[in-house]
SEVO-230593 format. One record per residue (C-alpha): residue number from 1; x negated, y, z negated. Coordinates in pm, whole numbers. Each point is the difference from the previous one (the first is absolute). Example, Ala and Ser with C-alpha at 12.3 -4.5 7.8 and 13.67 -1.06 7.14 Angstrom:
BEGIN
<pt resi="1" x="-1230" y="-450" z="-780"/>
<pt resi="2" x="-137" y="344" z="66"/>
This chain:
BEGIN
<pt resi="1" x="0" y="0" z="0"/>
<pt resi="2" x="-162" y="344" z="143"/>
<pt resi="3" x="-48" y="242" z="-310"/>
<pt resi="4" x="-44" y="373" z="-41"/>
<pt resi="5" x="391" y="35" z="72"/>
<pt resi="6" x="7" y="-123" z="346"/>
<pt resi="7" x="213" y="-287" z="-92"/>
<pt resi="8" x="309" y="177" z="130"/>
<pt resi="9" x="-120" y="70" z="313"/>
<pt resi="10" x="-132" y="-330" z="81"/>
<pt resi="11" x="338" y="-139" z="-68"/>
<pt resi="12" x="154" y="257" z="241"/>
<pt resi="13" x="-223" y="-62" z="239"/>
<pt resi="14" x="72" y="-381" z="19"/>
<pt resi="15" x="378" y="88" z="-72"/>
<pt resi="16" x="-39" y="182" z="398"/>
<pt resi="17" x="-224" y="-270" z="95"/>
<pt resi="18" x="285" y="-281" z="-78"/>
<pt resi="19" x="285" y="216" z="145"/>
<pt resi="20" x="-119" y="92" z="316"/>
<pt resi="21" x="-122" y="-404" z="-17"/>
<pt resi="22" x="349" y="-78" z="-39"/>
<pt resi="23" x="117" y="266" z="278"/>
<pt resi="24" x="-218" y="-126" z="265"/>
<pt resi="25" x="75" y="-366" z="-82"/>
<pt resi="26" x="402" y="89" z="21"/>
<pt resi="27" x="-111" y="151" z="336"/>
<pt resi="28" x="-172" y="-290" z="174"/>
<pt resi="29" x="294" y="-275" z="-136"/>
<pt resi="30" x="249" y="229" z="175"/>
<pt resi="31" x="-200" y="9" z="310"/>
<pt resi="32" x="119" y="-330" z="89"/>
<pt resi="33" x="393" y="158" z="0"/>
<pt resi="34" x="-140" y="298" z="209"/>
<pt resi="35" x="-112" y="-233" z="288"/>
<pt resi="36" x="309" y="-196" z="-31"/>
<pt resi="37" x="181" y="322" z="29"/>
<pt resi="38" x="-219" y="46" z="321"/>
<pt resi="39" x="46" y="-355" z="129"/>
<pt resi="40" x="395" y="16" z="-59"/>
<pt resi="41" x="76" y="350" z="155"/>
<pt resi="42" x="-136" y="-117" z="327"/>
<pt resi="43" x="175" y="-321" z="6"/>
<pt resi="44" x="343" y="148" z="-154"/>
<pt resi="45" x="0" y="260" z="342"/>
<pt resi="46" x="-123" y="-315" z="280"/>
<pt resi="47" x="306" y="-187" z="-174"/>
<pt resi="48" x="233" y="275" z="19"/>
<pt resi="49" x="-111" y="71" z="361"/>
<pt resi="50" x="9" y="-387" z="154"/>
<pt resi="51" x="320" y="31" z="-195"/>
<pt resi="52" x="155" y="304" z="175"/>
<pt resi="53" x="-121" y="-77" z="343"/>
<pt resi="54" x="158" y="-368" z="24"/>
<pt resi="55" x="341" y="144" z="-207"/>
<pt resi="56" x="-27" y="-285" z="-259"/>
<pt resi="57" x="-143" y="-88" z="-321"/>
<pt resi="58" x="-11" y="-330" z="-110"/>
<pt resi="59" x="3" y="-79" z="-397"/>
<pt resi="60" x="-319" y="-91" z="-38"/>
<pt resi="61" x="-142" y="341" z="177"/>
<pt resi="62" x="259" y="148" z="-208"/>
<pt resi="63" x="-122" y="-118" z="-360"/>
<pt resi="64" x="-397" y="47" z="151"/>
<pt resi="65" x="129" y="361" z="48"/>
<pt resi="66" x="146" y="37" z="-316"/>
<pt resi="67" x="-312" y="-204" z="-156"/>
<pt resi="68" x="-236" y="298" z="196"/>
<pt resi="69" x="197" y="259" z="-112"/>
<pt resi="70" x="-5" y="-48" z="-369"/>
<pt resi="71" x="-349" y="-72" z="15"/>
<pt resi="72" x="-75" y="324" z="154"/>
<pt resi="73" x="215" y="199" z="-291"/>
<pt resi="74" x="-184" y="-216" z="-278"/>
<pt resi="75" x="-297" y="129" z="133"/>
<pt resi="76" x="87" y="334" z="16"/>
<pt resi="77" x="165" y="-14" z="-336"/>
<pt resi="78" x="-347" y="-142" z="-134"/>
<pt resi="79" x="-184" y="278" z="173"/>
<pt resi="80" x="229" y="285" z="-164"/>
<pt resi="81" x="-67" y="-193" z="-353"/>
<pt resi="82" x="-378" y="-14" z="85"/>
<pt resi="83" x="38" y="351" z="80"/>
<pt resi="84" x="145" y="141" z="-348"/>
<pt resi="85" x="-248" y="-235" z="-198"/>
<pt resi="86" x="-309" y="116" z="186"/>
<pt resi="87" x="124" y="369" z="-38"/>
<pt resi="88" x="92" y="11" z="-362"/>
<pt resi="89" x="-241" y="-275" z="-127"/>
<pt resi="90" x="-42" y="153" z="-316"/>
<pt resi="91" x="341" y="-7" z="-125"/>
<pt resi="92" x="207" y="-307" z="-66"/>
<pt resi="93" x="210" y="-38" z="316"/>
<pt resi="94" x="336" y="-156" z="-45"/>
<pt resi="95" x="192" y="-113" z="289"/>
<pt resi="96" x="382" y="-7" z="-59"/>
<pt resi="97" x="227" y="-197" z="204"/>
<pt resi="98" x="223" y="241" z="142"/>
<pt resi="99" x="-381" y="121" z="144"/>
<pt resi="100" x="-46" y="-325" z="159"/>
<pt resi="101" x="371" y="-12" z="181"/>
<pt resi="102" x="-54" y="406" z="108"/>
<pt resi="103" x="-303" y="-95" z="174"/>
<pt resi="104" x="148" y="-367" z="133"/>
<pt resi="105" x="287" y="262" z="141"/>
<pt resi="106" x="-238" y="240" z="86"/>
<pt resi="107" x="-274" y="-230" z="195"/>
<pt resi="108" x="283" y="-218" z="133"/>
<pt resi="109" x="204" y="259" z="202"/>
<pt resi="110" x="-337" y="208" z="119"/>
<pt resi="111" x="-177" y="-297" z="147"/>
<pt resi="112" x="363" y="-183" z="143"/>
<pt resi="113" x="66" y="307" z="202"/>
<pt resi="114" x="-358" y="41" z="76"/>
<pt resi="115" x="5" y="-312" z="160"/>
<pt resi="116" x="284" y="-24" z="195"/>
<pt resi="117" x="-75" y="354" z="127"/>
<pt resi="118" x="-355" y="-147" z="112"/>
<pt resi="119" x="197" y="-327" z="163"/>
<pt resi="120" x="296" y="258" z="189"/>
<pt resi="121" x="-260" y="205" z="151"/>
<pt resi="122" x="-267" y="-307" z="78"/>
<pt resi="123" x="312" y="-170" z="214"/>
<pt resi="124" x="63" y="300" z="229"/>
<pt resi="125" x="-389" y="201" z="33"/>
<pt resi="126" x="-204" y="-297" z="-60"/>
<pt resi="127" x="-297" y="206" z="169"/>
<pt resi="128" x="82" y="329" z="-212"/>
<pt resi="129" x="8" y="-234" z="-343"/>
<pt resi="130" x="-415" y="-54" z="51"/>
<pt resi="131" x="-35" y="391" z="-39"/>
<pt resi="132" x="211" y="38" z="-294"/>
<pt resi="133" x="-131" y="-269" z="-196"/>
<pt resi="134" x="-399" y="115" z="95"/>
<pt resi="135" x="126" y="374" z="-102"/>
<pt resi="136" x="132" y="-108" z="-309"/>
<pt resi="137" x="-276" y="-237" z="-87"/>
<pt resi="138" x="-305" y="245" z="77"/>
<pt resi="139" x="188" y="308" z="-173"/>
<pt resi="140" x="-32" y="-193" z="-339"/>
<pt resi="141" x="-300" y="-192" z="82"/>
<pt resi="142" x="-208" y="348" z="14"/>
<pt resi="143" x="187" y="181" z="-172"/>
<pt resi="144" x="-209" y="-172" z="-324"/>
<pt resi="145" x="-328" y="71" z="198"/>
<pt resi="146" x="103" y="411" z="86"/>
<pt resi="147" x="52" y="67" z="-338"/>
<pt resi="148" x="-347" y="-118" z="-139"/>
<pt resi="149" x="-157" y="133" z="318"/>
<pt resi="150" x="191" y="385" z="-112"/>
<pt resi="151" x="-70" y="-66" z="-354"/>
<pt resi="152" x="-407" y="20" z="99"/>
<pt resi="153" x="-47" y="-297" z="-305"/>
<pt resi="154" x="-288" y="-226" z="64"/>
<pt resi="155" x="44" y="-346" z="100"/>
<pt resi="156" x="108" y="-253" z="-263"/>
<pt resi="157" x="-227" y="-202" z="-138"/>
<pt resi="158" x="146" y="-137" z="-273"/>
<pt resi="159" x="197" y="-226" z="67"/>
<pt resi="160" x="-178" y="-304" z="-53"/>
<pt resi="161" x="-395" y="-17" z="-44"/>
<pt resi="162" x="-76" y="-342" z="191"/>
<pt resi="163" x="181" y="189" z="331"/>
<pt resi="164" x="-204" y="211" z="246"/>
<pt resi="165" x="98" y="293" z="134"/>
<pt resi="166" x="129" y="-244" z="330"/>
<pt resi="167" x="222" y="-240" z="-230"/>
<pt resi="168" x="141" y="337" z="-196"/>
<pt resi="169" x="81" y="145" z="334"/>
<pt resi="170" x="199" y="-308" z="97"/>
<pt resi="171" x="174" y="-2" z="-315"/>
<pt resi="172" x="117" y="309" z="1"/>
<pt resi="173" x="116" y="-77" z="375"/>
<pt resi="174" x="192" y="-278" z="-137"/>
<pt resi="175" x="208" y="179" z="-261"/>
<pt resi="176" x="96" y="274" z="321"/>
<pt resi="177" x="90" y="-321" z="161"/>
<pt resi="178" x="241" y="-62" z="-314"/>
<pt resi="179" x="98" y="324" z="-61"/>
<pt resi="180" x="72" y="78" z="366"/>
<pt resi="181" x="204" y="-315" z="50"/>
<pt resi="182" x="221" y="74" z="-295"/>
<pt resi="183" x="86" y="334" z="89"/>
<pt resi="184" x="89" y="-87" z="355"/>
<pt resi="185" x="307" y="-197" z="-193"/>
<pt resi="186" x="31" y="206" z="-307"/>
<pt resi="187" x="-119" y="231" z="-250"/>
<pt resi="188" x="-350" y="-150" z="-148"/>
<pt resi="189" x="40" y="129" z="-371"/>
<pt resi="190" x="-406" y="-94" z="-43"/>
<pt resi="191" x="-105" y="335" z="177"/>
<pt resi="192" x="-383" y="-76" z="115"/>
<pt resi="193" x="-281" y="297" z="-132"/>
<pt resi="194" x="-315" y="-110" z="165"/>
<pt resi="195" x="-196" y="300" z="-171"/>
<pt resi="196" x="141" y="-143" z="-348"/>
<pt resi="197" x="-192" y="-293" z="-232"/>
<pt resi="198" x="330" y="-158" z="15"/>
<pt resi="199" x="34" y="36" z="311"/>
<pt resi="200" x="416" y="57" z="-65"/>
<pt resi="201" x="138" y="335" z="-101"/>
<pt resi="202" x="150" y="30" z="-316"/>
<pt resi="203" x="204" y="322" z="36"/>
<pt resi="204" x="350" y="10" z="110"/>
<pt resi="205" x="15" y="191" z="355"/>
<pt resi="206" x="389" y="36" z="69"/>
<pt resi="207" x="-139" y="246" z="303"/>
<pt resi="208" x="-128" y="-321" z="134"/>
<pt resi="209" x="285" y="-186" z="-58"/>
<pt resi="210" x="205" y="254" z="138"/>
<pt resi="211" x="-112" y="30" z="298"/>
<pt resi="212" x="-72" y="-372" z="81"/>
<pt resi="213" x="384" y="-98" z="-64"/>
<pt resi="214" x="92" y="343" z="267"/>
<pt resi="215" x="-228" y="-119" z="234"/>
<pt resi="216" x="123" y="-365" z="-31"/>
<pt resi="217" x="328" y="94" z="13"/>
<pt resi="218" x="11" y="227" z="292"/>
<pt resi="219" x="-238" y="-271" z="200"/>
<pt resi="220" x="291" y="-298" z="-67"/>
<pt resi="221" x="274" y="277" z="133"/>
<pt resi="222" x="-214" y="72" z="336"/>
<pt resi="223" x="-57" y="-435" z="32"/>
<pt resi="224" x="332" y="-15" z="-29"/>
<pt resi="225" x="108" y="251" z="252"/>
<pt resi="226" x="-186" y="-164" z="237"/>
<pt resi="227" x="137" y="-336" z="-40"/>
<pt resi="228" x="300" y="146" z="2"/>
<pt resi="229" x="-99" y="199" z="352"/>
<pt resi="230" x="-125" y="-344" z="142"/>
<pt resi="231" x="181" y="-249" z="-129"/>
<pt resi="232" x="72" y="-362" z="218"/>
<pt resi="233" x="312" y="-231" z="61"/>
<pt resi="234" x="-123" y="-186" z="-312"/>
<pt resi="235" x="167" y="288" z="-240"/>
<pt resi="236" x="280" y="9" z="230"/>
<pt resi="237" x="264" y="-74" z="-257"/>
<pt resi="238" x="-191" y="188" z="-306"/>
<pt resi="239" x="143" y="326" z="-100"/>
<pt resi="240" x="-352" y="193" z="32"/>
<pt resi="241" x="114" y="353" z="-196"/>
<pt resi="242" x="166" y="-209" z="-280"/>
<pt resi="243" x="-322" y="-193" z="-4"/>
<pt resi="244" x="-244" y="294" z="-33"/>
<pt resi="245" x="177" y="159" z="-258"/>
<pt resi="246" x="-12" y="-301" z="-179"/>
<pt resi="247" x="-382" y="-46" z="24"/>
<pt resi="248" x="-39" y="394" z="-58"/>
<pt resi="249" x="222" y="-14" z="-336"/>
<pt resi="250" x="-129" y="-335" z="-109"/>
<pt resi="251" x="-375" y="192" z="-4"/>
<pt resi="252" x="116" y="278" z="-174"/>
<pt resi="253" x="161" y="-229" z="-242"/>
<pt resi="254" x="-406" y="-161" z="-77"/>
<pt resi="255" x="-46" y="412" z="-39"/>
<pt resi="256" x="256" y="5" z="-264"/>
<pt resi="257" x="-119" y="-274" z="-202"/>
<pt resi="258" x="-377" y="150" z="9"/>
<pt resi="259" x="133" y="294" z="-143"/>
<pt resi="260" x="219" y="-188" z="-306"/>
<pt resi="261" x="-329" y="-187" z="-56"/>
<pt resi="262" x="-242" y="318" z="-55"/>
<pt resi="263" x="313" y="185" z="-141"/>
<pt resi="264" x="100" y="-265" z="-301"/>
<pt resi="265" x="-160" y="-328" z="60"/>
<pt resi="266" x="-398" y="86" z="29"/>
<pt resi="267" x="-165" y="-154" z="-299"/>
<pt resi="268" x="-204" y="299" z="-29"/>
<pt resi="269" x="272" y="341" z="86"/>
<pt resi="270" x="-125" y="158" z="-282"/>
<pt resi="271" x="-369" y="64" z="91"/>
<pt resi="272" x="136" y="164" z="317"/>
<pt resi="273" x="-100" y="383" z="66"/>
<pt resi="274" x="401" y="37" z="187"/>
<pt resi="275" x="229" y="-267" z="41"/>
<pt resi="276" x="174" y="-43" z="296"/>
<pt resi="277" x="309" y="178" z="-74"/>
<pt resi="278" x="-213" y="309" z="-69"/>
<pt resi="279" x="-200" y="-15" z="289"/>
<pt resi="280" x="332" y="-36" z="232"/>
<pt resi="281" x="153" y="337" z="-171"/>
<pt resi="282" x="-355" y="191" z="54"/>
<pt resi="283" x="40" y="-125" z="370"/>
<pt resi="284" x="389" y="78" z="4"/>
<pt resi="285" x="-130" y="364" z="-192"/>
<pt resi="286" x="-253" y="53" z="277"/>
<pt resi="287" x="249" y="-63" z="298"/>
<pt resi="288" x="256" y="236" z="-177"/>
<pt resi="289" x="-251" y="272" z="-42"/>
<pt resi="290" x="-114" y="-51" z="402"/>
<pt resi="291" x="347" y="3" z="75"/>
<pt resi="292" x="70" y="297" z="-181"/>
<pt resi="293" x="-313" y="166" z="151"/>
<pt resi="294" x="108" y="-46" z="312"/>
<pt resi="295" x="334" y="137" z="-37"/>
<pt resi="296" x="-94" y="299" z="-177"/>
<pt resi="297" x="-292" y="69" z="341"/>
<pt resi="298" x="300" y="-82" z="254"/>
<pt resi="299" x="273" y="285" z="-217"/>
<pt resi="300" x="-302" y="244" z="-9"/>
<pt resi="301" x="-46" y="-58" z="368"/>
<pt resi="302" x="376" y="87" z="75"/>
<pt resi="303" x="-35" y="282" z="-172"/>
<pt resi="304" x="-323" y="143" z="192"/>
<pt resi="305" x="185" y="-98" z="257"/>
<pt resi="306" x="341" y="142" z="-72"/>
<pt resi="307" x="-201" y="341" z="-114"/>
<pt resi="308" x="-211" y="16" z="307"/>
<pt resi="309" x="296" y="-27" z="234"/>
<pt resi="310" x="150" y="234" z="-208"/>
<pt resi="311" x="-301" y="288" z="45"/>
<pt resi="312" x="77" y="-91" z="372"/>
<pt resi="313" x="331" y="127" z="-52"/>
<pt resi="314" x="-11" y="332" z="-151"/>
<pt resi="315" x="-174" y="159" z="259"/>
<pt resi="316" x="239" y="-76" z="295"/>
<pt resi="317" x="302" y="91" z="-230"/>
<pt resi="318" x="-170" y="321" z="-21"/>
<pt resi="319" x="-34" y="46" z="350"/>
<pt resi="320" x="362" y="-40" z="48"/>
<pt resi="321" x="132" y="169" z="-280"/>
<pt resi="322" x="-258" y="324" z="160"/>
<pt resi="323" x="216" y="-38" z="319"/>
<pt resi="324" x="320" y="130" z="-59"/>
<pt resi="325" x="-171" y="332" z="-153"/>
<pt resi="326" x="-228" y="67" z="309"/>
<pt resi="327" x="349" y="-40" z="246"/>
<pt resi="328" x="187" y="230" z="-262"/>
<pt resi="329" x="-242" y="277" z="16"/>
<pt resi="330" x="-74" y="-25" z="374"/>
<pt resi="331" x="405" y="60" z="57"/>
<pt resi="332" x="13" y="296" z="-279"/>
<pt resi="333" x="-279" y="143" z="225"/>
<pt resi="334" x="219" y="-51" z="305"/>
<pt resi="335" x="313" y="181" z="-141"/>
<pt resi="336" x="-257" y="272" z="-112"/>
């Protein structure tokens, strides 16, 4: 046992030592679900699609479907968990079970539409799909690699000492792999820091969320339009508007059960800086104010505009008030 009073921080030290231990060890067992999650997705939309283009599904495709599909959302669901332990590691992180239905909900109707968006559009542009699944993949493969290249941060090292700067490179490539090929599905709730120890940032960027879910949704709306534009015989007797706004609502109904998880259900709601109710009146506060803004720069237009043609006025009604007194004194000169 050290003396001289560093006892205490000896036993901290190894108290860090065995946490972060026990993070990293959660990490790689759940590493196995995350390449499920990537094996299933793929198989779930070639299923889907054989099963579209020959207008039959057979019960055993059926239940392999169902099989893929719950796969995928118990990865995801393990990812969000992995996600909130790795964040808030110091604190004792309880998981309710309402949590764990929200995010079943959640996961289940954001990757389901996902899919059969992905499968609607595949069956009608089967050229066109290639570019939107390399844009989607390469936006969140470097996206990883821009932000460490911005940040100016030297090149991790420490990661593991027996790698070489080669076999930390292709690590690192292999967790954009991951993270890339969750996102083109869903929302990866392990957001990759390349510049961090950790590699994983802890902090809560609703920004981020924000503008992946707009993006996502307005991307499944313009798919959709297109199948809908190019459609075959094969969805001859499908109602494709009813169908749409079915897929459209069913996404926004995963958006709704995010928001009741991070609203009441998030193990750790407390230790955020603005809950999500707050930060969708500041938003609904700052598109007021805008709106009012804008109104108040169009009235005081009108009225520059109403007092300008005004000035342009005055002077004319001058002129031809002035012109009934030059004719009356030109006639009193006559009679004089």
């Amino acid at each position: 046992m050290p003396k001289n009073g560093f006892s205490e921080e000896v036993e901290k030290e190894v108290g860090q030592a065995e946490g972060k231990l026990f993070t990293h060890r959660s990490a790689f067992s759940r590493a196995s679900v995350i390449q499920a999650f990537l094996g299933s997705a793929p198989q779930l939309t070639l299923q889907l699609y054989i099963s579209t283009l020959q207008q039959d599904v057979t019960v055993g495709r059926c239940l392999f479907m169902v099989l893929s599909l719950l796969s995928i959302v118990y990865g995801a669901l393990r990812c969000n968990i992995l996600a909130i332990k790795i964040k808030y590691d110091e604190y004792d992180v309880k998981v309710k079970p309402l949590a764990y239905v929200c995010i079943f909900l959640w996961r289940s109707f954001e990757i389901a539409t996902r899919v059969i968006v992905l499968v609607l559009f595949t069956s009608v542009l089967k050229a066109w799909v290639v570019m939107v699944v390399l844009i989607n993949f390469f936006s969140f493969f470097l996206y990883p690699w821009i932000l460490f290249w911005c940040s100016g941060s030297p090149f991790p090292e420490n990661i593991e000492k027996a790698l070489s700067r080669v076999g930390t490179t292709i690590v690192l490539c292999f967790l954009t792999l991951l993270y890339a090929g969750i996102n083109m599905f869903c929302w990866s709730a392990v957001q990759l820091k390349i510049n961090n120890p950790d590699l994983i940032s802890k902090s809560q960027n609703w920004y981020r969320l924000l503008v992946y879910y707009m993006l996502r949704f307005i991307e499944n709306a313009f798919l959709l339009l297109m199948w809908y534009l190019y459609k075959t015989d094969i969805y001859m007797y499908v109602c494709a508007p009813l169908l749409i706004l079915q897929l459209l609502i069913g996404y926004c109904t995963a958006i709704l059960f995010m928001l009741v998880f991070y609203q009441f259900f998030h193990p750790c709601k407390k230790l955020f800086s603005s809950s999500v109710s707050e930060g969708f009146q500041e938003w609904l506060k700052c598109v007021c104010c805008d709106c009012r803004q804008q109104k108040s720069r169009e009235s005081a237009g009108k009225t520059d505009l109403r007092s300008s043609e005004d000035r342009d006025e005055t002077p004319s009604s001058s002129k031809i008030s002035s012109l009934p007194s030059q004719i009356l004194n030109t006639d009193e000169l006559c009679s004089a």
